[in-house]
LODREN-769960 format. One record per atom (N, C-alpha, C): x, y, z; residue in three letters. Coordinates in pm, whole numbers, padded with zeros to 5 digits, always signed. Each point is the difference from the previous one (the first is absolute). Layout:
<atoms>
XYZAla...
</atoms>
This chain:
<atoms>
+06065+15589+09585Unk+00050+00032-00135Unk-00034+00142-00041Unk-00097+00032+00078Unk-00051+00127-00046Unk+00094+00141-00063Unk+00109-00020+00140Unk+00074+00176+00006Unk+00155-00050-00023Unk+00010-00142-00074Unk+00130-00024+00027Unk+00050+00020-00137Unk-00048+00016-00124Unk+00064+00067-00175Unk-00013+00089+00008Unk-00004+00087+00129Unk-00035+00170-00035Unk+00125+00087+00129Unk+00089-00046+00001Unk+00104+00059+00117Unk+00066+00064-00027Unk+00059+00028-00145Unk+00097+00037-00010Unk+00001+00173+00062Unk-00073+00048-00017Unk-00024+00157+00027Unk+00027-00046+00130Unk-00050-00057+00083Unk-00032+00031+00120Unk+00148-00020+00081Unk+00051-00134-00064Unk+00133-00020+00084Unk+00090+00115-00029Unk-00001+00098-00118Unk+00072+00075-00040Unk-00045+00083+00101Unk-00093+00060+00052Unk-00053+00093+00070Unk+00057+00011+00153Unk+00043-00106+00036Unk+00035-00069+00125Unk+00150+00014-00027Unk+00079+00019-00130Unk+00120+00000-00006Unk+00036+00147-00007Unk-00055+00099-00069Unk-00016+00134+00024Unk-00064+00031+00119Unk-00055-00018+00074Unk-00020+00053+00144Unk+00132+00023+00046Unk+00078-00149+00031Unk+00126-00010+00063Unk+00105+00101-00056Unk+00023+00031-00117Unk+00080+00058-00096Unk-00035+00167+00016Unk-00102+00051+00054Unk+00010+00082-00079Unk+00054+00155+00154Unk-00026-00106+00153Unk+00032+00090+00061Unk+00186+00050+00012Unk-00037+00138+00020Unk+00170-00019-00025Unk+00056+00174+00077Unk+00096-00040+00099Unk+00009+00113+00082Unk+00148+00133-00121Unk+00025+00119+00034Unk+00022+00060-00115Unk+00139+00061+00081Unk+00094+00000-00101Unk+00094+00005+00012Unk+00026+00224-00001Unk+00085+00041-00009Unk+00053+00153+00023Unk+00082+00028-00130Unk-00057+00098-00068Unk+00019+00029-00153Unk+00034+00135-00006Unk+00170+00053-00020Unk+00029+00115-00007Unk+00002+00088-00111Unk-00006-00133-00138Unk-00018+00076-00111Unk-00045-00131-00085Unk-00102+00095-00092Unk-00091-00114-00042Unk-00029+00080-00156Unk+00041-00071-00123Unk-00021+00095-00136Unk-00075-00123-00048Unk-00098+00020-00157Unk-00046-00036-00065Unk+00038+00028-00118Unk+00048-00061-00128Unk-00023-00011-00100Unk+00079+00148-00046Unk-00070+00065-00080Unk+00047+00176-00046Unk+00070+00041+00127Unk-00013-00011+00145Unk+00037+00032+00085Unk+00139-00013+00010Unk+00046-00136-00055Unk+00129-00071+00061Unk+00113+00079-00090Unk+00114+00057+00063Unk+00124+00032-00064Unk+00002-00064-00083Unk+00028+00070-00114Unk+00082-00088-00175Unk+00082-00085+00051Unk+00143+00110+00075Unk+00121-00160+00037Unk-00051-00101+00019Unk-00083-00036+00103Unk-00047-00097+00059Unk-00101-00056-00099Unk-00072+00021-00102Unk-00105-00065-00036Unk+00115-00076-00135Unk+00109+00102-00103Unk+00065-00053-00063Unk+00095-00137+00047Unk+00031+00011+00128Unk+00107-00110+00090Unk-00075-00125+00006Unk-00168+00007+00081Unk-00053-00156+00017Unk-00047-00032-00178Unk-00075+00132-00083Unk-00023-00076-00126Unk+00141-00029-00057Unk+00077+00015+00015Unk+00153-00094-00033Unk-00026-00142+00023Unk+00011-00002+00118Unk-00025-00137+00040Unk-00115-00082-00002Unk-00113+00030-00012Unk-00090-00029+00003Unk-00025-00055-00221Unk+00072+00048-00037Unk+00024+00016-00118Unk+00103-00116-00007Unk+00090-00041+00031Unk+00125-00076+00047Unk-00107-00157+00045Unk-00063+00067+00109Unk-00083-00160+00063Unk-00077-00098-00114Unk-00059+00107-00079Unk-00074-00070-00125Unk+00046-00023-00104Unk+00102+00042-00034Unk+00063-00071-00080Unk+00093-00100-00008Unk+00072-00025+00102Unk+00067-00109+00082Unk-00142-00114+00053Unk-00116+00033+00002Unk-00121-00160+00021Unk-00023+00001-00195Unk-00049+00086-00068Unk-00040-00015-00141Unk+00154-00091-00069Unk+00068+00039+00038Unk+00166-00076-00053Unk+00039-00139+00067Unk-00084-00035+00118Unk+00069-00103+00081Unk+00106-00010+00069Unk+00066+00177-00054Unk+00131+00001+00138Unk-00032+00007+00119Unk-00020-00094+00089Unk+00024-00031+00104Unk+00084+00044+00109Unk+00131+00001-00062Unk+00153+00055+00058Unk-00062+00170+00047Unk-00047+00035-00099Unk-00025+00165-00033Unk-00121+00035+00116Unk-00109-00105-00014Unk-00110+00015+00079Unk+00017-00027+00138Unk+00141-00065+00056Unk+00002+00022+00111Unk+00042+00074+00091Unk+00100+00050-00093Unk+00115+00055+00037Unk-00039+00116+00060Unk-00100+00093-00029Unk-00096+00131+00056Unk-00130-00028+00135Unk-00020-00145+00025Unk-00081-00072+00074Unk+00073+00017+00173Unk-00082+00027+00104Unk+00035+00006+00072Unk+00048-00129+00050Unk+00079-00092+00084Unk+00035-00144+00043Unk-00102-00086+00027Unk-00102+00080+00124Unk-00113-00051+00045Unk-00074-00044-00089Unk-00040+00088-00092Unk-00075+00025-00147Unk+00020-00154-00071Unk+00168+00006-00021Unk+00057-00079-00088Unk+00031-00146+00038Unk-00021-00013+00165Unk-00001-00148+00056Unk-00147-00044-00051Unk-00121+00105+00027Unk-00131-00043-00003Unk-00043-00057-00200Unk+00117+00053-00072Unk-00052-00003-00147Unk+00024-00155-00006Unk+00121-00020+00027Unk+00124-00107-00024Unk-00091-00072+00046Unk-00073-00031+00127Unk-00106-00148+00041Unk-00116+00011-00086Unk-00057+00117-00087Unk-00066-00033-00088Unk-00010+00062-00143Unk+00107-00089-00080Unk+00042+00044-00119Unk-00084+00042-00134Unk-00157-00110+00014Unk-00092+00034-00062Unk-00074+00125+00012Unk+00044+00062+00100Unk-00054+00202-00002Unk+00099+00058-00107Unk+00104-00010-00007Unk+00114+00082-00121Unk-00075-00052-00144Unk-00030-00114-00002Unk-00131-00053-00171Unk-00116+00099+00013Unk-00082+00004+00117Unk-00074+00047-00018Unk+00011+00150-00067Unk+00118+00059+00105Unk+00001+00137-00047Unk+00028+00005-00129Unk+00047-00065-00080Unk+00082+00003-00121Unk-00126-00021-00104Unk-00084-00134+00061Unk-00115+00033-00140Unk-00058+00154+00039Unk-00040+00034+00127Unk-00101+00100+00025Unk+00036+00138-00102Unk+00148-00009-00001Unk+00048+00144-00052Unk+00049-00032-00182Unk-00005-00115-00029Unk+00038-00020-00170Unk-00067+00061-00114Unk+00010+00079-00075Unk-00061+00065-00066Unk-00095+00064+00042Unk+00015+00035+00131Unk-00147+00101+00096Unk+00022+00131+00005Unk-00077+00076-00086Unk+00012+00153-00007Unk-00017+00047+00123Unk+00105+00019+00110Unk-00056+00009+00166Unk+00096+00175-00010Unk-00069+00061+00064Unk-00010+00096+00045Unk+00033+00057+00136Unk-00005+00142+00088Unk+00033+00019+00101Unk-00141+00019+00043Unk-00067-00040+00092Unk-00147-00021+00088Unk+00031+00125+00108Unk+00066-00011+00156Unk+00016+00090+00039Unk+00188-00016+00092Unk+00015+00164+00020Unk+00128-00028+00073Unk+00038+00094+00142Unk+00066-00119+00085Unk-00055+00081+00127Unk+00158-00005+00036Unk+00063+00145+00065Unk+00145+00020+00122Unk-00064+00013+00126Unk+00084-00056+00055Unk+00005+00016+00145Unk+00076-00017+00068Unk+00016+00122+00143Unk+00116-00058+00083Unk-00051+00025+00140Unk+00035-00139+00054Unk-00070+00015+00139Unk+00045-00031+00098Unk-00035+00060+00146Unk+00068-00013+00078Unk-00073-00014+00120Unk+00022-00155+00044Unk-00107-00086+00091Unk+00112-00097+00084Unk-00065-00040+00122Unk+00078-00015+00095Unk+00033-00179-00028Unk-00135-00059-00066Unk-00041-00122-00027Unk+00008-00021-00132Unk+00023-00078-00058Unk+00021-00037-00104Unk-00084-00123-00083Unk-00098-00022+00076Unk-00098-00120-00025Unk-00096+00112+00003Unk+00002+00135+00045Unk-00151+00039+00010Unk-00070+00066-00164Unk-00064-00012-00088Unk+00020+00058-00103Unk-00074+00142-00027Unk+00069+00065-00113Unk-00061+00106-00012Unk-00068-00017-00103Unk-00162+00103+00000Unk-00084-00006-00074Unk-00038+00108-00089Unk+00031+00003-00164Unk+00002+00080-00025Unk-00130+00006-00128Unk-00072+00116-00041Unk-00097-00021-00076Unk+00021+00067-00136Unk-00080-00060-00091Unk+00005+00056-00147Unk-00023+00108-00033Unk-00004+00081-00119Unk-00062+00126-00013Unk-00078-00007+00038Unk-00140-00066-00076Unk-00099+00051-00004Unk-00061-00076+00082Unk+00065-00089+00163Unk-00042-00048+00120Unk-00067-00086-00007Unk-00026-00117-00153Unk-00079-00137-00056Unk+00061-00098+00140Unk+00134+00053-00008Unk+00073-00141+00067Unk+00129+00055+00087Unk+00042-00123+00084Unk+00161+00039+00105Unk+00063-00106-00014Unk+00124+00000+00024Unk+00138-00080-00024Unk+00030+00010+00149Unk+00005-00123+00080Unk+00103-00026+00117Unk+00091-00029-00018Unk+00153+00072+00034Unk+00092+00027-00032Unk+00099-00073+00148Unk+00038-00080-00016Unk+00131-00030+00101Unk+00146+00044-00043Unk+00049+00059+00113Unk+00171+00015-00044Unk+00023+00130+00118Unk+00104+00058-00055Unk+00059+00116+00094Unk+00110+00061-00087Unk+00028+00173-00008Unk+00114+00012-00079Unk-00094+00084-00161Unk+00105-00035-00108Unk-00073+00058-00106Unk-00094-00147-00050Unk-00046+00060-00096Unk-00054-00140-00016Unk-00097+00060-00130Unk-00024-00094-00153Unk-00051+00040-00090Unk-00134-00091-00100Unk-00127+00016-00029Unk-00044-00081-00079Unk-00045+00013-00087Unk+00020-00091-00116Unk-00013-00015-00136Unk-00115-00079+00028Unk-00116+00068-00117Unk-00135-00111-00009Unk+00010-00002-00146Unk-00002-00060-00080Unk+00027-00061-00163Unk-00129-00076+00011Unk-00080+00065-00147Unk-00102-00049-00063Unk+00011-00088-00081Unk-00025-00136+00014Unk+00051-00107-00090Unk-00147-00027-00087Unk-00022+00065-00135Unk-00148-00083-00104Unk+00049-00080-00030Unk-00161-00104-00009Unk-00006-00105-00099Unk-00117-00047-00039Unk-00066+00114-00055Unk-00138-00035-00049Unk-00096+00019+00130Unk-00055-00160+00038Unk-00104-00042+00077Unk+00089+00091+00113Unk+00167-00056+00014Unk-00023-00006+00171Unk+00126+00089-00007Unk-00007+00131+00116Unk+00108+00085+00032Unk+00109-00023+00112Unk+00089-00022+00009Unk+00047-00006+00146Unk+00091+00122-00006Unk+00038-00026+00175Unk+00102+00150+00030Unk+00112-00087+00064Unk+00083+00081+00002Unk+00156-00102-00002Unk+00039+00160+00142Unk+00062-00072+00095Unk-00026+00124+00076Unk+00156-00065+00071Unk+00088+00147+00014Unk+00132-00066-00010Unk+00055+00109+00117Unk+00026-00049+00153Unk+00030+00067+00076Unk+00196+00055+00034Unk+00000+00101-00023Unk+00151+00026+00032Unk+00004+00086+00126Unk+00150-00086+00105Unk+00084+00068+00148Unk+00096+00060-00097Unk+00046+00091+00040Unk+00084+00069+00026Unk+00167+00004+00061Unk+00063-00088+00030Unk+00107-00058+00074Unk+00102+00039-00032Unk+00045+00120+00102Unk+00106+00084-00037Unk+00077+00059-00155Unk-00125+00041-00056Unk+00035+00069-00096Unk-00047-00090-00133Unk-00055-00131+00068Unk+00023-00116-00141Unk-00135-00017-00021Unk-00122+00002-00066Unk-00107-00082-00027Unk+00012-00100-00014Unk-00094-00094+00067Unk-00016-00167+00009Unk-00165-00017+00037Unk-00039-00076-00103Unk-00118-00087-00028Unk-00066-00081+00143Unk-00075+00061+00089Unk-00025-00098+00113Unk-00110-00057-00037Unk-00097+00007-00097Unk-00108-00064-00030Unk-00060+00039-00183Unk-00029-00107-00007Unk-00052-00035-00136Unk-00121-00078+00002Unk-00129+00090-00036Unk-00121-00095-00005Unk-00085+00045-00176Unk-00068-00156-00016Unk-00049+00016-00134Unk-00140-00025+00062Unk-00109+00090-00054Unk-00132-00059+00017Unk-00107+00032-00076Unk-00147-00056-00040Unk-00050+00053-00053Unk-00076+00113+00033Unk-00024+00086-00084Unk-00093+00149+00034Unk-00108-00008-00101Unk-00040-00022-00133Unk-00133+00019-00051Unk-00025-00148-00108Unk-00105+00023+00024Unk-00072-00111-00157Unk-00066+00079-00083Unk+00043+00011-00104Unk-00128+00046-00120Unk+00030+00128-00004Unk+00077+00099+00082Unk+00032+00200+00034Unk-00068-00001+00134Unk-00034-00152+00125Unk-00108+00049+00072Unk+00108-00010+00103Unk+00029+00051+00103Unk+00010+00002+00147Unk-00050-00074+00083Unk+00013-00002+00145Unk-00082-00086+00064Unk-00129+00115+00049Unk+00051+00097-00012Unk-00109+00083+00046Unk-00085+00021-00093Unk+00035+00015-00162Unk-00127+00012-00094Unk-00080-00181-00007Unk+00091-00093+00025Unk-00040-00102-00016Unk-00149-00033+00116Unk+00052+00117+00100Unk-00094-00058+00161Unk-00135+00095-00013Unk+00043+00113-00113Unk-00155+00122-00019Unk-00084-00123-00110Unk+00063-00067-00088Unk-00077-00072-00108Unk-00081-00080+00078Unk+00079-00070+00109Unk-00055-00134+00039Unk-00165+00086+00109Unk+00075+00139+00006Unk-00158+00039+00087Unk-00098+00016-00036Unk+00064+00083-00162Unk-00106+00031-00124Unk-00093-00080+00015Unk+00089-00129-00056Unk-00078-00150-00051Unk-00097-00066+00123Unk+00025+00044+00096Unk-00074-00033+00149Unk-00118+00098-00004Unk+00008+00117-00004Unk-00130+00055+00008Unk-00076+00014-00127Unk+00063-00078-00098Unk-00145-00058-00103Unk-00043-00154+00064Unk+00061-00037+00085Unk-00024-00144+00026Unk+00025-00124-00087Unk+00118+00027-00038Unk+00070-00092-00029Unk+00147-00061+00038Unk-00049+00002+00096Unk+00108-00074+00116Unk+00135-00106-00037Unk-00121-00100-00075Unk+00182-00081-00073Unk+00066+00095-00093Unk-00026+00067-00069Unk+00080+00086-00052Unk+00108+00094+00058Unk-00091+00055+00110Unk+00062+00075+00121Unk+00124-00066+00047Unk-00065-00115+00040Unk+00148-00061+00050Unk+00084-00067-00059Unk-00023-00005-00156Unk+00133-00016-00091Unk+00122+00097+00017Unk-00080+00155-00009Unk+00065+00094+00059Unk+00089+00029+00122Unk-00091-00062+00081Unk+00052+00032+00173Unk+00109-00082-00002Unk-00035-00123-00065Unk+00139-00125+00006Unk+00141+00040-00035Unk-00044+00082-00141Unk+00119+00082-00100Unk+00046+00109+00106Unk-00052+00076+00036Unk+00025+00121+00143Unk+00137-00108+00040Unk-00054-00064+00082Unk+00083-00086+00114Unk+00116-00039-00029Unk+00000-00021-00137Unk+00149-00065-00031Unk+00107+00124-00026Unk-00070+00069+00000Unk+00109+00105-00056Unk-00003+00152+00091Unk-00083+00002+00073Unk+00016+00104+00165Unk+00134+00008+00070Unk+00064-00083+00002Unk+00111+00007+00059Unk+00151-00061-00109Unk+00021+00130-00087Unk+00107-00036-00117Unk+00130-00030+00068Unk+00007+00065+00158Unk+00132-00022+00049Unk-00070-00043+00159Unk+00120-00064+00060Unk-00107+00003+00168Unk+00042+00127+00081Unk+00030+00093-00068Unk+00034+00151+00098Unk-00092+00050-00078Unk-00060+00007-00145Unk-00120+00079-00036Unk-00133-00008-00002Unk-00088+00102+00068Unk-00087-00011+00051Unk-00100+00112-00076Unk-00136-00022-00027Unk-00050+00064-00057Unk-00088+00107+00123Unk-00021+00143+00005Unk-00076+00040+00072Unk-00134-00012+00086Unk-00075-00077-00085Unk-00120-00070+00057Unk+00000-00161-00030Unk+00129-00053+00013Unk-00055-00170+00023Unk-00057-00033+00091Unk-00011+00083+00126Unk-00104-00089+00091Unk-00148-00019-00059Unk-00045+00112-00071Unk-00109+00060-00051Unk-00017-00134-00113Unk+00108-00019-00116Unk-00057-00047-00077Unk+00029-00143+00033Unk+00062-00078+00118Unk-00031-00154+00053Unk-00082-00026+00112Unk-00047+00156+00045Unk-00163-00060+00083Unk-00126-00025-00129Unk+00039+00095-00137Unk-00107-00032-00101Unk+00042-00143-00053Unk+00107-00040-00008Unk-00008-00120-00060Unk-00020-00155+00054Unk-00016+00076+00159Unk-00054-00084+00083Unk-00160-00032+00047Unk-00046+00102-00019Unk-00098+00025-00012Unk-00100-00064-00147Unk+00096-00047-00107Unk-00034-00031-00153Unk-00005-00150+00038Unk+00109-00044+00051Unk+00045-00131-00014Unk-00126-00050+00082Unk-00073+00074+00115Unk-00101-00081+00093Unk-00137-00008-00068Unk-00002+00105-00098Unk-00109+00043-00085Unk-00018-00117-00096Unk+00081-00070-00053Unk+00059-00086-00086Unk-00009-00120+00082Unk+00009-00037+00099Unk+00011-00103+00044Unk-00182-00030+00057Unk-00066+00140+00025Unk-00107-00011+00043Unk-00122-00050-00088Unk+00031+00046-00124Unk-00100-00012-00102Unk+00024-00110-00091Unk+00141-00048+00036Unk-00025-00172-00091Unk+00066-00058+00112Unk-00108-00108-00017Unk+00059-00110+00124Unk+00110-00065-00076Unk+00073-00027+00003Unk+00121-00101-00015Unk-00010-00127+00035Unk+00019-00131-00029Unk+00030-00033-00160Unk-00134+00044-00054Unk-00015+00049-00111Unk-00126-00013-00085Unk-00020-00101-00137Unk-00105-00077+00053Unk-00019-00162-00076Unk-00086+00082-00155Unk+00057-00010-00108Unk-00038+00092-00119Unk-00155-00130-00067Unk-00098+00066+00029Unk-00162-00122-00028Unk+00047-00035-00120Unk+00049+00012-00145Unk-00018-00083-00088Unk+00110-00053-00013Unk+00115-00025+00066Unk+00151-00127+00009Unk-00003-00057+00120Unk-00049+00053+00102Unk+00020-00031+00150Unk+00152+00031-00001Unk+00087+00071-00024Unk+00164+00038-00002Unk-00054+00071+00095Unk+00106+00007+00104Unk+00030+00081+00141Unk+00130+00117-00030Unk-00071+00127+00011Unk+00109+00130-00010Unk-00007+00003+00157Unk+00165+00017+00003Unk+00024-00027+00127Unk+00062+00153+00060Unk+00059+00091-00150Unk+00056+00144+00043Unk+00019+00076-00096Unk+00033+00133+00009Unk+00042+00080-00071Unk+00083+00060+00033Unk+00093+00024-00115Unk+00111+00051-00006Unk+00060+00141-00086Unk+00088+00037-00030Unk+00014+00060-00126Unk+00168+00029-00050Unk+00007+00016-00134Unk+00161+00005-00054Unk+00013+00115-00065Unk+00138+00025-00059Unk-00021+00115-00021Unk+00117-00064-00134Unk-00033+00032-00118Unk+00066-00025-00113Unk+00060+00103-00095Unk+00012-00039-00149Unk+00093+00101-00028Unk-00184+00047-00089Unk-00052-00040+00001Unk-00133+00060-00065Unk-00116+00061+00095Unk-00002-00054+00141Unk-00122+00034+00073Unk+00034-00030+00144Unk-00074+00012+00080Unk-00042-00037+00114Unk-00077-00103-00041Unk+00009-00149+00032Unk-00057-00155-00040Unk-00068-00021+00144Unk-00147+00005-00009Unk-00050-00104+00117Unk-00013-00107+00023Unk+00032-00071+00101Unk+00082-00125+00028Unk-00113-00088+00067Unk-00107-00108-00087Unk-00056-00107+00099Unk+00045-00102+00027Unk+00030-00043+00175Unk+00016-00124+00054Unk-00092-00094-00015Unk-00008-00143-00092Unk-00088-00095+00006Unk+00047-00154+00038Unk-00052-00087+00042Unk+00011-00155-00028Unk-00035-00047-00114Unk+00075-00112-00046Unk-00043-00054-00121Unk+00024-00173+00048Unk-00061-00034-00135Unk-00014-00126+00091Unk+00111-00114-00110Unk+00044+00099-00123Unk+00112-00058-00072Unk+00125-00026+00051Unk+00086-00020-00023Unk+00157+00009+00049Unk+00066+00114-00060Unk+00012+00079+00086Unk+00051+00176-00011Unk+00148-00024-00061Unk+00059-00112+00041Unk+00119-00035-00013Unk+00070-00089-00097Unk-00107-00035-00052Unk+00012-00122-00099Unk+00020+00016-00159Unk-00087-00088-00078Unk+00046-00045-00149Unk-00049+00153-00039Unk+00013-00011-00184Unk-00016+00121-00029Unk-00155-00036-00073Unk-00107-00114+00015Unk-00095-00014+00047Unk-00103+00083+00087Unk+00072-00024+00149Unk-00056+00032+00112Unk+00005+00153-00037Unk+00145+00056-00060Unk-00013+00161+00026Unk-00074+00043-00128Unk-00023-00093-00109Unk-00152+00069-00098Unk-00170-00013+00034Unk+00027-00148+00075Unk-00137+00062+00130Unk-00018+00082+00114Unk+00108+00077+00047Unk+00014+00091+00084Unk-00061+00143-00050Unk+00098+00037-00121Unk-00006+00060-00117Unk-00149+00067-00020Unk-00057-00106-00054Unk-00159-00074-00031Unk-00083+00069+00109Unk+00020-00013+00165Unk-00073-00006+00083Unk+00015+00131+00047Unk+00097+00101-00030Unk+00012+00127+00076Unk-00090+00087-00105Unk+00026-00004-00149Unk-00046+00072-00121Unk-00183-00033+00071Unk-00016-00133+00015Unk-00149-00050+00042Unk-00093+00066+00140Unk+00080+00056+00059Unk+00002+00064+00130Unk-00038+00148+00026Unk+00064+00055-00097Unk+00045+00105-00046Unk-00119+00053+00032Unk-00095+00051-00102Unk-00099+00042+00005Unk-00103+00009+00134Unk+00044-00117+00046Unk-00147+00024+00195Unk+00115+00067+00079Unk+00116-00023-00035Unk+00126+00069+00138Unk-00054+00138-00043Unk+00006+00037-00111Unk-00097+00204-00045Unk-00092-00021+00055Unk-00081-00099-00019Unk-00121+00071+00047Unk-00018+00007+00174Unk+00124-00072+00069Unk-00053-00008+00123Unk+00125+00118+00065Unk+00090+00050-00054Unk+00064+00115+00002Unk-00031+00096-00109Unk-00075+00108+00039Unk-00089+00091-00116Unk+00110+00127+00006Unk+00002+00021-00123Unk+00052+00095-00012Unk+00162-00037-00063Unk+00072-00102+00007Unk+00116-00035+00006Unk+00017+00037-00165Unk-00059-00065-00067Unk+00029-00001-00170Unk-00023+00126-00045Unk-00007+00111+00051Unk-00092+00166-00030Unk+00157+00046-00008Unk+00061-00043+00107Unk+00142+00039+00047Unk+00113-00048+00013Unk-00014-00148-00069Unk+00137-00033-00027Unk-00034-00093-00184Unk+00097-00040-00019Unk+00045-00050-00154Unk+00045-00155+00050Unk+00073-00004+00083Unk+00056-00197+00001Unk-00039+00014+00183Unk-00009-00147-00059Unk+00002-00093+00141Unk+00091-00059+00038Unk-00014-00083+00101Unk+00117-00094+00045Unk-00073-00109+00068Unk-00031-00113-00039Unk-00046-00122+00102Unk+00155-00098+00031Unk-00021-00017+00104Unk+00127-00128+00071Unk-00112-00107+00046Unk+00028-00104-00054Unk-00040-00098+00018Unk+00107-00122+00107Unk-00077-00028+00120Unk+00072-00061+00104Unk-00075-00148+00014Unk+00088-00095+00045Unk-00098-00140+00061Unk-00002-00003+00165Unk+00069+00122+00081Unk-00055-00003+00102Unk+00000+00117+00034Unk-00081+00069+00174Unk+00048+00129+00024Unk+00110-00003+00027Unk+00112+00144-00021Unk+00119+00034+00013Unk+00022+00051+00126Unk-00010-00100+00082Unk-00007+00088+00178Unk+00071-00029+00071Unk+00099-00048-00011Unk+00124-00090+00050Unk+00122+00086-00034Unk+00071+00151+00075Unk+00067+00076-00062Unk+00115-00086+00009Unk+00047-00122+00044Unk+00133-00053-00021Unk+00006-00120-00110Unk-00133-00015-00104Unk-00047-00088-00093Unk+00028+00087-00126Unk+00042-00052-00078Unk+00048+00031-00135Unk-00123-00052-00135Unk-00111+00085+00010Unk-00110-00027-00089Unk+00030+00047-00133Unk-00067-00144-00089Unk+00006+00043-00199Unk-00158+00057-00036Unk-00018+00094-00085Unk-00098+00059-00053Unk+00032+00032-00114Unk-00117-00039-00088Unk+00008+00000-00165Unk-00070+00150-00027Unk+00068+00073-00042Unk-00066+00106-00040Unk-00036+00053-00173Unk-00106+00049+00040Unk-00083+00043-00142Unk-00024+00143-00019Unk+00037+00011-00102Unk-00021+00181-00040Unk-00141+00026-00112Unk-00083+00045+00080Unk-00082+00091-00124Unk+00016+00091-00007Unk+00006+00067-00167Unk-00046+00138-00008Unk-00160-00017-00057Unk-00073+00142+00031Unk-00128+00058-00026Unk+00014+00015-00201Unk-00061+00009-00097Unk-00022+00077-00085Unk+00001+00174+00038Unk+00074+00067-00104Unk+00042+00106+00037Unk-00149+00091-00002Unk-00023+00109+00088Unk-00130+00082-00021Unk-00062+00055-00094Unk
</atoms>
């Protein structure tokens, strides 16, 4: 039980290994941003202008019609991405993030080209051949930022949409990279669960697209590998809490429209699932808890405002089992 509520970094780590090698394609002309011809920057923000307002409107007809086929077979099998895009961009003051031309000329067409940011934070693997253009759109919303990153070919004279990805990029104004300096901060005061509230937040949002790559992710998922063992070393798992005998079985963490929420896995011995009884003794038993889960994770209440307990009647270790957990929210009194 020990190392098994604490994976998520790690399987991610194992998924970026695979992802991130990538052989580089032959780049004859390559502009950035101020760089790129007006014609050309006025022509895709046309369309690109055209794309969002045809998902904010629900024209459909409109939104496909600029979509490459391939593009547009892959939407059509999953229709719930055109919703998504549509809440992501509704009343979202989104902006231009960055914009990249290119035209390249490579023998292979699977091999991609790799191209880097100004100021060299990060690179974009680029597949295609020919001209080829990208739009990165800053989508706010408070807590959480995403980038809407909208690839255009070139096809005899016509722009067409070969890829459209939405993902997240910050929580709170943080990055994954300011998110991964906090979580070190918080490590070399020694406060580790805190740390890896952080490292967790890193992880989800390191990879906003699967062609973008941050300059030192190897760097910052050998540290968060390195956190997660640190974490696993210094509390044994399950930990039986002396004044309930309740078994914390993991930690987790969420990310809301108010905070980063740390997340305890427990057993209860009520019905998680049941009357609305059972869920005011649940209720009852996390608020009751509360206080030794601080004291046996130090530091946690210094640095966060709410909690999160899930209350389970068994472990959740069965990934083809469909487990209920009653969950409870505390907040702290404000400082």
């Amino acid at each position: 039980m020990k190392k098994a509520y604490l994976f998520s970094i790690l399987l991610l780590i194992a998924v970026l290994i695979c992802t991130s090698c990538v052989r580089t394609g032959s780049v004859t002309n390559y502009y950035k941003n101020e760089e790129i011809e007006k014609g050309v920057v006025d022509e895709i923000a046309a369309l690109d202008n055209l794309l969002i307002e045809s998902i904010i409107s629900g024209d459909d007809k409109t939104f496909n019609s600029i979509l490459r086929s391939d593009l547009r077979q892959e939407i059509d099998k999953n229709p719930s991405f055109f919703n998504l895009l549509r809440e992501a961009l509704n009343d979202a003051d989104y902006r231009y993030f960055e914009r990249y031309h290119l035209k390249i000329s490579t023998l292979n067409s699977s091999s991609p080209v790799v191209i880097f940011s100004d100021n060299n934070d990060y690179s974009l693997s680029l597949t295609g051949k020919g001209e080829m253009f990208l739009s990165i759109i800053l989508i706010p919303h408070g807590c959480i930022d995403s980038l809407l990153f909208i690839i255009y070919d070139n096809n005899n004279e016509d722009w067409e949409i070969q890829t459209i990805y939405l993902g997240d990029y910050q929580f709170y104004g943080m990055d994954a990279n300011d998110m991964y300096n906090e979580a070190i901060r918080l490590k070399n005061e020694s406060r580790i669960v805190s740390a890896y509230q952080y490292a967790y937040s890193s992880g989800l949002i390191i990879r906003p697209a699967p062609f973008f790559q941050y300059t030192n992710e190897s760097e910052i998922m050998d540290d968060m590998n390195a956190l997660v063992e640190e974490v696993n070393n210094t509390y044994d798992f399950p930990i039986t809490l002396k004044s309930s005998g309740v078994e914390v079985f993991g930690i987790s963490s969420q990310v809301t429209q108010q905070d980063i929420v740390p997340v305890f896995m427990y057993l209860t011995e009520f019905d998680a699932d049941g009357s609305e009884e059972s869920a005011a003794a649940i209720r009852q038993e996390a608020h009751q808890i509360h206080e030794e889960v601080m004291n046996v994770f130090v530091g946690l209440d210094q640095d966060f405002d709410i909690f999160l307990y899930k209350a389970y009647n068994e472990y959740p270790s069965d990934p083809d089992k469909e487990y209920y957990a009653y969950s409870t929210i505390i907040g702290l009194p404000e400082k």
